[in-house]
C-alpha positions in Angstrom: -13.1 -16.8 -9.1 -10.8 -17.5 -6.2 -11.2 -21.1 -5.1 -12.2 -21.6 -1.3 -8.9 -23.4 -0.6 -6.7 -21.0 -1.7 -8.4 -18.0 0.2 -8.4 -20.5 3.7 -4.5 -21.0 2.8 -4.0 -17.8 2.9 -5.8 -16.5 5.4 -4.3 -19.0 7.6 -0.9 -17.8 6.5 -1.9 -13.9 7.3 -3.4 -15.1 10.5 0.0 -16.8 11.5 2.2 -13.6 10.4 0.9 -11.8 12.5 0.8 -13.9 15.3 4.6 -14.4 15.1 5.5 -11.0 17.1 3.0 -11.9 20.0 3.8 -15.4 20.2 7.4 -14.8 20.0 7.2 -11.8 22.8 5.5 -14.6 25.3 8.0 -17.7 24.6 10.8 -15.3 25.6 8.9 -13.9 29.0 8.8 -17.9 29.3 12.3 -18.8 29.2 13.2 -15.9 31.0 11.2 -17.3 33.9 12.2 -21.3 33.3 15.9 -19.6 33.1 15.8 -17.1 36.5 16.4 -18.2 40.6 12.8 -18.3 41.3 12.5 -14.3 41.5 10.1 -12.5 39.9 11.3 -10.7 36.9 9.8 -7.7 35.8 10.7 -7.5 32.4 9.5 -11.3 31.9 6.4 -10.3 33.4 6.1 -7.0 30.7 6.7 -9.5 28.2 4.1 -12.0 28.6 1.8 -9.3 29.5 2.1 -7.6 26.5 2.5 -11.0 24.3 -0.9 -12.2 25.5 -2.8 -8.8 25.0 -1.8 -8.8 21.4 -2.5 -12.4 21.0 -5.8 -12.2 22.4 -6.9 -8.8 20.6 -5.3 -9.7 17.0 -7.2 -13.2 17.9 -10.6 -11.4 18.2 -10.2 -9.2 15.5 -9.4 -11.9 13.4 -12.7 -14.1 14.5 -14.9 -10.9 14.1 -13.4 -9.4 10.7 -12.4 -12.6 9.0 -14.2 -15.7 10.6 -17.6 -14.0 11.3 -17.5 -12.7 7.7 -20.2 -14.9 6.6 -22.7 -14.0 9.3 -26.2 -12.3 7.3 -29.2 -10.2 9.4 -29.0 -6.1 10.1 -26.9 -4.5 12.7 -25.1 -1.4 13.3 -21.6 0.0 13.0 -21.4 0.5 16.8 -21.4 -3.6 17.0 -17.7 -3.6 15.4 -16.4 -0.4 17.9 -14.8 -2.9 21.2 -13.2 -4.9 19.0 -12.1 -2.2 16.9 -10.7 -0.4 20.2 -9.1 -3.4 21.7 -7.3 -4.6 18.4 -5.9 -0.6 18.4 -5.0 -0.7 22.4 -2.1 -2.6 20.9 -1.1 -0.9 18.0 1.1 1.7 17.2 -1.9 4.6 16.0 -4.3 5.9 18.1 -7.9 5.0 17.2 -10.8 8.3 17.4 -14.4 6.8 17.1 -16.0 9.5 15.9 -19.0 8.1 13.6 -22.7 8.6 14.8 -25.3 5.7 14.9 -25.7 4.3 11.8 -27.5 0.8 10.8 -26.4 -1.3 8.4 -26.4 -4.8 7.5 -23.9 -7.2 9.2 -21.7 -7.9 6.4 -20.9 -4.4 6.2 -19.9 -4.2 9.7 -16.7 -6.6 8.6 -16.2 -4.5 5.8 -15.6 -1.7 7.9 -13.9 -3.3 10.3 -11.5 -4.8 7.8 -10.9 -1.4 6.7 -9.8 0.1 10.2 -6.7 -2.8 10.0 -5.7 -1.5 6.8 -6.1 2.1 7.7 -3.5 1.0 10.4 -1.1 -0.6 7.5 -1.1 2.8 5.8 0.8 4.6 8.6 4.4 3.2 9.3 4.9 5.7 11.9 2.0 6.0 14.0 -0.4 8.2 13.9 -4.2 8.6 14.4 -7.0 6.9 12.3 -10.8 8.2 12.8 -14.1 6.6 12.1 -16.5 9.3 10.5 -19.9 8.6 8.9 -22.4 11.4 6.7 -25.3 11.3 4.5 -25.2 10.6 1.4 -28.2 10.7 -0.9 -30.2 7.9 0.8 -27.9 6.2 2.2 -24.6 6.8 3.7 -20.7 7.3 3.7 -18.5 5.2 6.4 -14.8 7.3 6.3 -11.7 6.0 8.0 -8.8 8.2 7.8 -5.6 7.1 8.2 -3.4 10.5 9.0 0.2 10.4 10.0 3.7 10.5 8.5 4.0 9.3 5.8 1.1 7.9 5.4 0.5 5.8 2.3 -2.2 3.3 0.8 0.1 0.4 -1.2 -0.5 -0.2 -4.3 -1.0 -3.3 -4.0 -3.6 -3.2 -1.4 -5.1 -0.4 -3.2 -5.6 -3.0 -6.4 -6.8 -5.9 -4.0 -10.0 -3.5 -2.6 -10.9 -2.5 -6.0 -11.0 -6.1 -7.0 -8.7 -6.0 -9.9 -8.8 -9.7 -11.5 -5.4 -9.0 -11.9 -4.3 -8.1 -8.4 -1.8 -9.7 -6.7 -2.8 -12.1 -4.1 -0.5 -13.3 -1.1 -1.0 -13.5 2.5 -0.2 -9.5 2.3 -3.2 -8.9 0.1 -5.7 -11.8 1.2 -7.4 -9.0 3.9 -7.9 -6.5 1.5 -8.9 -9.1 -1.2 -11.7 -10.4 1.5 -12.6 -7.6 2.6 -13.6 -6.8 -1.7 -15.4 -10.2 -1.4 -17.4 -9.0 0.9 -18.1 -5.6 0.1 -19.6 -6.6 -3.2 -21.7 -9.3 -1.5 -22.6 -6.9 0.7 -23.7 -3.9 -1.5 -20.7 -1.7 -0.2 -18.9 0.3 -2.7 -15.2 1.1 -1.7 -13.0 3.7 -2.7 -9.9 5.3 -1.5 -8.5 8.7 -1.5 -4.9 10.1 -0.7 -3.2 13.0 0.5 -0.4 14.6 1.9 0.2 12.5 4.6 -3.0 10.8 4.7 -5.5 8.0 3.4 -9.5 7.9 3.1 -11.0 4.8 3.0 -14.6 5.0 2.2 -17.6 2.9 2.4 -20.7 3.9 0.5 -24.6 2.2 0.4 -28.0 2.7 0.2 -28.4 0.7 3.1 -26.7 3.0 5.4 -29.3 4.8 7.9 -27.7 7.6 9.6 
């Protein structure tokens, strides 16, 4: 059992590395107006713009996927899709919603939402990740598929959603490791498949109602 201060120290520590980039991009567009004649400059401008975008999007995503984790009653997967989209606006793959209606209880809407950032951390060179959903028995499969060059599930990450006791865990692994936790609290079962360059994560329950 992972002890509650451990898993808030590390989230906090995944929350701040990827923070650094945004926060970094609007201190420079800062400076580069304290340091200029009063003009407007364009490329500080570009800078804070697109410093405060990520902020803000990694920020809800964050609060939704991470924060909100805990939050119990029945909802649907379309109650995850604007943060989902506005998380990807600033990301290097482009983001294809293509699931249909399907209800499911709110802890799996994390879960799948969780699984769209990692989808993202399987493809180093862009690409395109896609939301599907089908039947399956009485219940349903959620499939995110990360498709791009290169595209690759770590290992590591790959241990943390199975929920290996043995699993690494770090601030690289505590999203993956959560997003477990939650799964199994949830009734989700996860799985992963690979192939040439591309990665299926899948979400299977019962409680699924296409």
């Amino acid at each position: 059992m992972i002890e509650n201060t451990k898993l808030t120290a590390l989230v906090a520590s995944r929350i701040c590395h990827d923070m650094v980039e945004p926060m970094s991009a609007i201190i420079q567009g800062l400076e580069m107006i304290k340091s200029g004649d009063g003009k407007t400059d364009p490329d500080a401008l570009s800078l804070l713009d697109h410093g405060v975008g990520k902020a803000w999007a990694k920020l809800e995503f964050f609060r939704f996927a991470m924060a909100g984790a805990t939050a119990e009653g029945d909802s649907e997967l379309e109650e995850g899709r604007a943060v989902a989209l506005k998380l990807y606006s600033v990301l290097k793959p482009e983001l294809v919603w293509s699931a249909p209606a399907v209800q499911m209880p709110r802890p799996a809407v994390r879960v799948i939402v969780n699984l769209l950032l990692i989808a993202n951390e399987c493809l180093p060179r862009g690409g395109t990740v896609e939301i599907t959903a089908e039947k399956h028995g009485e219940g349903g499969d959620v499939i995110v598929t990360a498709a791009g060059p290169r595209a690759k599930l770590r290992e590591a990450t790959a241990a943390a959603l199975r929920g290996d006791g043995g699993a690494e865990l770090s601030g690289h692994t505590i999203q993956p490791t959560l997003t477990s936790l939650l799964a199994r609290q949830g009734g989700v079962e996860l799985s992963a498949r690979e192939g040439e360059d591309k990665v299926e994560l899948i979400a299977r329950s019962a409680a699924f109602k296409l």
